[in-house]
C-alpha angles and dihedrals in degrees: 000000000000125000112231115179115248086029107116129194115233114226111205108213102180100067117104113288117244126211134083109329108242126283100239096187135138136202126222116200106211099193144172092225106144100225085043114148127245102233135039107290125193117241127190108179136345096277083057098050092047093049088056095035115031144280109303088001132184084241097051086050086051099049093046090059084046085058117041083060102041122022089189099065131145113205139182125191128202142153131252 
C-alpha cells in the first residue's frame, strides 16, 4: 500500500478488544489474628485489614505482599 499525504487510515474502535480475558480471583487470608473476624470480610488495603483484624496484624502483612505484586487484588480475611 502506498502512502499518499492527506490519506488517513480509519481505525474502527468499536470492534471486540483482543489480549489476555481478565483474571476474576480472589484471595482469602485464613489467619490466627486474635480480633479476626468469623466470616469472610472484604479488605482493600492494609489500613483495611488492620482495621478488621487488629493493629499490626497477620492479614495486613499478607495484603501488603498482595499488593506489592497486584495492585488489582481482591482480597477476604477470616479466622480459623
Amino acid at each position: 500500500m502506498q502512502r499518499t499525504p492527506g490519506m488517513y487510515t480509519a481505525i474502527n474502535t468499536q470492534t471486540q478488544r483482543t489480549g489476555l480475558p481478565s483474571q476474576n480471583h480472589s484471595i482469602v487470608f485464613i489467619t490466627g489474628d486474635v480480633d479476626a473476624p468469623a466470616t469472610p470480610t472484604a479488605i482493600y488495603d492494609t489500613a483495611s485489614a488492620d482495621a478488621v483484624s487488629g493493629a499490626d496484624s497477620n492479614a495486613g502483612r499478607m495484603m501488603a505482599a498482595a499488593l506489592s505484586v497486584s495492585q488489582g487484588v481482591r482480597a477476604e480475611t477470616v479466622g480459623k
